[in-house]
C-alpha positions as a LaTeX table, in Angstrom:
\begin{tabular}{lrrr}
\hline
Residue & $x$ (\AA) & $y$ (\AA) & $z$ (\AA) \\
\hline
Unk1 & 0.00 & 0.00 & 0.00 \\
Unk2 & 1.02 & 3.40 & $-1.07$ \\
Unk3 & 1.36 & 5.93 & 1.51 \\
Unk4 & 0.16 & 9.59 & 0.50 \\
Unk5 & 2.57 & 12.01 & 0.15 \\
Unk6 & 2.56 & 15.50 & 1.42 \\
Unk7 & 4.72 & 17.92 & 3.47 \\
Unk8 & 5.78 & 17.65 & 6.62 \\
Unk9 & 5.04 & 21.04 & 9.38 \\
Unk10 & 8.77 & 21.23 & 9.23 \\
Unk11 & 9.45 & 21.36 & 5.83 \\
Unk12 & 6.44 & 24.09 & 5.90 \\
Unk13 & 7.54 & 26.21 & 8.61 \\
Unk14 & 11.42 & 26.07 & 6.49 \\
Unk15 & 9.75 & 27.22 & 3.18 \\
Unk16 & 8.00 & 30.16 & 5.32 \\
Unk17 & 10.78 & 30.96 & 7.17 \\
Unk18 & 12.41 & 31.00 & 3.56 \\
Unk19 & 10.05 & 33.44 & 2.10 \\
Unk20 & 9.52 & 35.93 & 5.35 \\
Unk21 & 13.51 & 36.01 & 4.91 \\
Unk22 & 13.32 & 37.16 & 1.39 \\
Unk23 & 9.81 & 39.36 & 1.89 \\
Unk24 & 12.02 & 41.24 & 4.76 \\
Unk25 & 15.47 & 41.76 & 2.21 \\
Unk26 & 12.97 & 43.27 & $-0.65$ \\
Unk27 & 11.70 & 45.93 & 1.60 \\
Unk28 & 14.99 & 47.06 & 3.24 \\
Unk29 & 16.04 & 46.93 & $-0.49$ \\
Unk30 & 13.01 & 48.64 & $-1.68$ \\
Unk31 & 13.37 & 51.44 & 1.60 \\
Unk32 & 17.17 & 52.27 & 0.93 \\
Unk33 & 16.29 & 52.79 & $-2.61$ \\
Unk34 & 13.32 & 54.85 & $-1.95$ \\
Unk35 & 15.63 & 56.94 & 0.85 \\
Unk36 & 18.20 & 57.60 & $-1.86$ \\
Unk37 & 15.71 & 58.36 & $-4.37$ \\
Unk38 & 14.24 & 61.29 & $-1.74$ \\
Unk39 & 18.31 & 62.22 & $-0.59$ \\
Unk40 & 18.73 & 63.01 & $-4.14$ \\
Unk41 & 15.35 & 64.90 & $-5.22$ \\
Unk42 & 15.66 & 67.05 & $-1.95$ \\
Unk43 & 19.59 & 68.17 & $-2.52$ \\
Unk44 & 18.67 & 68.58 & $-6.24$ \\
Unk45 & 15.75 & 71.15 & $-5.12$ \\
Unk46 & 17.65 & 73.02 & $-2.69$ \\
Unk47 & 20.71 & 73.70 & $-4.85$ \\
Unk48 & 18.42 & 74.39 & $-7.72$ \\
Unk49 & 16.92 & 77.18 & $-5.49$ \\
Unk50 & 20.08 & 78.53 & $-4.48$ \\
Unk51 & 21.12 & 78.91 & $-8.30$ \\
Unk52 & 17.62 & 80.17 & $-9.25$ \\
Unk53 & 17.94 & 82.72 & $-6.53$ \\
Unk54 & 20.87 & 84.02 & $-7.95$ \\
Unk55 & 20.13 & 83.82 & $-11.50$ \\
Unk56 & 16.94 & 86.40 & $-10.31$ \\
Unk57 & 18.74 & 88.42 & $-9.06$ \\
Unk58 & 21.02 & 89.01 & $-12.04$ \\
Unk59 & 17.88 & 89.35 & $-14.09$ \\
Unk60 & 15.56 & 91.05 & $-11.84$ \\
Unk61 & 18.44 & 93.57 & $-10.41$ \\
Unk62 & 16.65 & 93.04 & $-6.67$ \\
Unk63 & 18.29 & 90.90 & $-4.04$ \\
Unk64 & 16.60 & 87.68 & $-3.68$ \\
Unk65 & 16.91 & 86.15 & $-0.24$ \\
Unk66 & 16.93 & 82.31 & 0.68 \\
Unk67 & 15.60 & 81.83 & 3.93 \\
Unk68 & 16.50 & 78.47 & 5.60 \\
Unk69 & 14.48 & 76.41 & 8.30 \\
Unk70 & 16.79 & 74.14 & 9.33 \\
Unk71 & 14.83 & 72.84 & 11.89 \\
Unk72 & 11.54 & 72.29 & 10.45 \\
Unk73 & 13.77 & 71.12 & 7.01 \\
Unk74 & 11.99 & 73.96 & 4.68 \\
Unk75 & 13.22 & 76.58 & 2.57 \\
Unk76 & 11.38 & 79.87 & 0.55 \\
Unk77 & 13.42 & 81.90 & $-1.94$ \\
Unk78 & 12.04 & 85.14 & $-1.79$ \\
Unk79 & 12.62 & 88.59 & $-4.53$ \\
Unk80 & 13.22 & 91.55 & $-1.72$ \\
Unk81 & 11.88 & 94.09 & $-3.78$ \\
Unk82 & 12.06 & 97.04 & $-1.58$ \\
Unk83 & 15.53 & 95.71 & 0.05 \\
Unk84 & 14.72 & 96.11 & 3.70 \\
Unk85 & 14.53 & 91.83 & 4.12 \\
Unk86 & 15.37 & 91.25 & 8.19 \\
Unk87 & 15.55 & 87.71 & 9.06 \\
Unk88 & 14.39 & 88.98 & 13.03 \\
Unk89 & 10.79 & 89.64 & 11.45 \\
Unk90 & 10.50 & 86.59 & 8.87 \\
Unk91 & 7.17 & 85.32 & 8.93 \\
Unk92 & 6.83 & 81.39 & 7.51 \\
Unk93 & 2.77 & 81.91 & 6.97 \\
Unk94 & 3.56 & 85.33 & 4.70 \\
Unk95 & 7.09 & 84.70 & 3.91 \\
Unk96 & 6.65 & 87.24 & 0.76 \\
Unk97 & 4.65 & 90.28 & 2.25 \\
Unk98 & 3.74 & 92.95 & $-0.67$ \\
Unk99 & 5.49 & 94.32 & $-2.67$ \\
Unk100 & 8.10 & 90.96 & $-2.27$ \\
Unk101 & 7.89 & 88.27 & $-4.53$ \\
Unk102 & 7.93 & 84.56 & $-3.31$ \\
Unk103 & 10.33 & 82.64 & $-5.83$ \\
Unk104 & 10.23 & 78.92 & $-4.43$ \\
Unk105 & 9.19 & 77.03 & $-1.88$ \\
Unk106 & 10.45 & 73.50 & $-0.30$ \\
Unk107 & 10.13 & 70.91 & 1.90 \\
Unk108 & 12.91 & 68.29 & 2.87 \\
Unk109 & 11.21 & 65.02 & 1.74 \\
Unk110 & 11.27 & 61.92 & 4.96 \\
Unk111 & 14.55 & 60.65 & 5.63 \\
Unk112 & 16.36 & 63.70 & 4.49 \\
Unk113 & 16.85 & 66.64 & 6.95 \\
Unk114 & 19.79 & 69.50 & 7.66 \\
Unk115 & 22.56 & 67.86 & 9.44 \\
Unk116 & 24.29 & 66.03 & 10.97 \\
Unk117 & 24.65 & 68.02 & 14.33 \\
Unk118 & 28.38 & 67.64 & 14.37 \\
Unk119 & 28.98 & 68.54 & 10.87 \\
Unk120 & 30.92 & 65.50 & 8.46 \\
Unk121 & 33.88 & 65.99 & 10.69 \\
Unk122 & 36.26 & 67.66 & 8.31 \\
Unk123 & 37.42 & 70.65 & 6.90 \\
Unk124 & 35.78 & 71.07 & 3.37 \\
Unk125 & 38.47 & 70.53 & 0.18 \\
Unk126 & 40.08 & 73.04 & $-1.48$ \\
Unk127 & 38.87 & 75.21 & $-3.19$ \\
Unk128 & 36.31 & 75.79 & $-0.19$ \\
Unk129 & 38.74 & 74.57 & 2.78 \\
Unk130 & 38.25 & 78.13 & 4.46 \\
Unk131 & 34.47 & 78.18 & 4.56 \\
Unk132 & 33.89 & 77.33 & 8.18 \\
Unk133 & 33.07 & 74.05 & 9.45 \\
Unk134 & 33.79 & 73.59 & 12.70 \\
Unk135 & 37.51 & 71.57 & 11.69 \\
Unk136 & 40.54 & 71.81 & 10.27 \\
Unk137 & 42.24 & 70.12 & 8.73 \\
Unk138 & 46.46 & 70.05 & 10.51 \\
Unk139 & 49.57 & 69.61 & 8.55 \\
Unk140 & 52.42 & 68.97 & 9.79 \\
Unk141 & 55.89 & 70.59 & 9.40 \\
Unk142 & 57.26 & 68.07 & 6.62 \\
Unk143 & 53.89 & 68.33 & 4.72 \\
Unk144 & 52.28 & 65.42 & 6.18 \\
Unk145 & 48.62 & 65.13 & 7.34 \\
Unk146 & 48.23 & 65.46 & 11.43 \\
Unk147 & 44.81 & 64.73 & 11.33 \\
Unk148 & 41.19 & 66.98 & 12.21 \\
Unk149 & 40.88 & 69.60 & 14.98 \\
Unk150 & 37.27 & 70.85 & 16.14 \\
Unk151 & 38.16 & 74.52 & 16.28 \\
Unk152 & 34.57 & 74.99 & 17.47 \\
Unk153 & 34.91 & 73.97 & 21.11 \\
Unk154 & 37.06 & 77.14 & 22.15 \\
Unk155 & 34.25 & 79.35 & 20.40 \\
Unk156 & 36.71 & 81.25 & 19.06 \\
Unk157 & 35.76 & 83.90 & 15.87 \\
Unk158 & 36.50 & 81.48 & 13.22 \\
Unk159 & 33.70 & 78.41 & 15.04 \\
Unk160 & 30.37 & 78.35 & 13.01 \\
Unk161 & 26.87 & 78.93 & 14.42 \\
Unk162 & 26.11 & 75.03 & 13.46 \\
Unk163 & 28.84 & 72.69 & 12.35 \\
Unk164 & 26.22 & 72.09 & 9.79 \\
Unk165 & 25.00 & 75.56 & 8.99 \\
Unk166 & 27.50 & 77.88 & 9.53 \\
Unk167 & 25.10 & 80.88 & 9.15 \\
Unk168 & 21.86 & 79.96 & 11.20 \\
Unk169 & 20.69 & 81.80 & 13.96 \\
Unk170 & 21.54 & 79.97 & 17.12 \\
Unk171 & 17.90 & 80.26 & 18.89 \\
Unk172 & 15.67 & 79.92 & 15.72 \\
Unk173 & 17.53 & 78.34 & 13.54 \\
Unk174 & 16.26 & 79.85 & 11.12 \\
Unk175 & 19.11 & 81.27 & 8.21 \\
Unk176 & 19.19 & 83.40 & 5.22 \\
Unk177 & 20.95 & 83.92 & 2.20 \\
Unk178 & 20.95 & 87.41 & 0.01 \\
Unk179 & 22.13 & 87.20 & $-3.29$ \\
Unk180 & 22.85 & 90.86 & $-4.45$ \\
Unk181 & 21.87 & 91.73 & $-8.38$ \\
Unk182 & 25.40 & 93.55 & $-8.25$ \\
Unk183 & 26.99 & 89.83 & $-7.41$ \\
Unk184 & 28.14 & 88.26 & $-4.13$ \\
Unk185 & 26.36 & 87.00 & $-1.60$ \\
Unk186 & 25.56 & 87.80 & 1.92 \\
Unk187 & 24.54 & 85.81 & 5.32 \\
Unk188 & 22.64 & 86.77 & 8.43 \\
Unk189 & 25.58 & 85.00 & 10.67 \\
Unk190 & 28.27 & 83.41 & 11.34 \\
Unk191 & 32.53 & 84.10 & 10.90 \\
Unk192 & 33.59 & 85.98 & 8.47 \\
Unk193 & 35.29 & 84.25 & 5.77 \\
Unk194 & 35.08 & 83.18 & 2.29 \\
Unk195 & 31.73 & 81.98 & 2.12 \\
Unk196 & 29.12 & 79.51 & 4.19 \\
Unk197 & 27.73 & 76.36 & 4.12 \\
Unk198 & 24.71 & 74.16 & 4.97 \\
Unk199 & 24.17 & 70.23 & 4.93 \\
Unk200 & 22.12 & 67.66 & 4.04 \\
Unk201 & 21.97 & 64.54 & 5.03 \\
Unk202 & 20.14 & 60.79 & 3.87 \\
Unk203 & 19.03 & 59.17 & 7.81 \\
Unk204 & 17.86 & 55.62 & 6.12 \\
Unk205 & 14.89 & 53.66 & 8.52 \\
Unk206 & 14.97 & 50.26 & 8.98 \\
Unk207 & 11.73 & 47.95 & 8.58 \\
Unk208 & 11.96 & 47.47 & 12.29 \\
Unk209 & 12.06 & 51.41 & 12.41 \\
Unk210 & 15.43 & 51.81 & 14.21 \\
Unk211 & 17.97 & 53.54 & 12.20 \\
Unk212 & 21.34 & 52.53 & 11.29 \\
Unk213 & 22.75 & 56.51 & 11.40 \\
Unk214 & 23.27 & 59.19 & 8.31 \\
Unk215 & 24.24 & 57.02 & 5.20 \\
Unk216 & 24.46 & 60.07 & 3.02 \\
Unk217 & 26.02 & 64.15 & 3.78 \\
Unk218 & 25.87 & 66.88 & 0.62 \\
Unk219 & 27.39 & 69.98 & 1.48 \\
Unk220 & 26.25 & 73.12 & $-0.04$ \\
Unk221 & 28.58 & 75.80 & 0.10 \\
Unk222 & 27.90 & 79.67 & $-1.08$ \\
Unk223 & 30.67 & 81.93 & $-2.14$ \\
Unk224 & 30.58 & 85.13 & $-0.73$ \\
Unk225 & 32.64 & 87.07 & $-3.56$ \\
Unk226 & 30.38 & 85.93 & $-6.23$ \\
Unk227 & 27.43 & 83.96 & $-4.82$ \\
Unk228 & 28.03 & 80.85 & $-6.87$ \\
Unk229 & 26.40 & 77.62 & $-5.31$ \\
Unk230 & 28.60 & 74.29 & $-5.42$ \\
Unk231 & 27.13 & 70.65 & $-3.79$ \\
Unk232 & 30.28 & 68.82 & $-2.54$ \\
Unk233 & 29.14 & 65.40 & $-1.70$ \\
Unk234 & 31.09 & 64.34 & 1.63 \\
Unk235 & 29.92 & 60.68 & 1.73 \\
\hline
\end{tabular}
């Protein structure tokens, strides 16, 4: 006599083990693509505003003023028609009162905010290595690298408001950005030196919802002396 055949609860429980496995590797797969895919649309926006800004400028011969939330993770580009913009009185629900002009508006997309809190850790390359970041980068006597300092910590003149927006106000956190129709740029804060910068950065979210840290930084640095935008892409 022929026994039936069939399957037993282990080999069941093994093939469902099998396909929970592979279920669980296409979503993280499917989330880190979808988290890249928002790292890359929100950088592209922002620097796309900060060029736009300028090119109005240029055209429009009024400054044009990006104002950054780095907080909240929005922007607004804004044409200061009648020149008197003050970050102090910068309204988000009216951010372009009459006769001003509102350019753009953005919002970081999830998994992509302003950051990290301690900067990338670095001093930025050269051409931008004096734009303040918080480091430096030391070199020793016979040329040789001596590794990063955090200039910061002594809050000396040359220490940014944010390691990862060197301009923002320190209680709002709010920031702004004037690009002058004459050329150059100017900043509500920070050191004086060749220029500014802000950050992105990509935070991926596991399926479990725990996070394994920033898996992505963008720099965007402005140039005071001629108010060109630049992304340098830190990691």
């Amino acid at each position: 006599m022929q026994r039936p055949r069939g399957f037993t609860m282990v080999e069941v429980m093994t093939v469902v083990g099998v396909i929970a496995v592979l279920a669980a590797m296409s979503v993280m797969a499917l989330n880190k693509l979808k988290s890249r895919g928002n790292f890359a649309s929100g950088s592209g926006d922002f620097l796309a505003t900060l060029r736009t800004a300028r090119a109005e400028a240029f055209a429009r011969g009024n400054p044009t003023v990006v104002i950054v939330d780095a907080q909240a993770g929005r922007w607004w580009a804004v044409e200061d028609v009648d020149g008197n913009f003050s970050l102090a009185s910068f309204n988000p629900a009216t951010p372009a009162p009459s006769p001003d002009r509102l350019i753009y508006q953005g919002q970081l997309p999830n998994g992509t905010s302003f950051g990290p809190t301690d900067g990338w850790g670095a001093a930025l390359p050269a051409p931008y290595s004096g734009v303040p970041t918080g480091f430096t980068n030391i070199v020793l006597p016979d040329g040789g690298s001596g590794g990063v300092a955090d200039i910061s910590v002594d809050g000396g003149s040359a220490a940014p408001n944010f390691k990862y927006c060197s301009f923002c106000d320190t209680g709002s956190k709010l920031g702004s950005i004037t690009f002058l129709p004459s050329g150059g740029a100017a900043f509500n804060g920070g050191p004086l030196s060749v220029g500014q910068q802000v950050s992105l950065q990509d935070v991926s979210v596991l399926v479990d919802g725990g996070s394994p840290g920033v898996t992505g930084i963008i720099d965007f640095v402005i140039v005071a002396a001629t108010g060109s935008s630049e992304a340098v892409t830190i990691r």
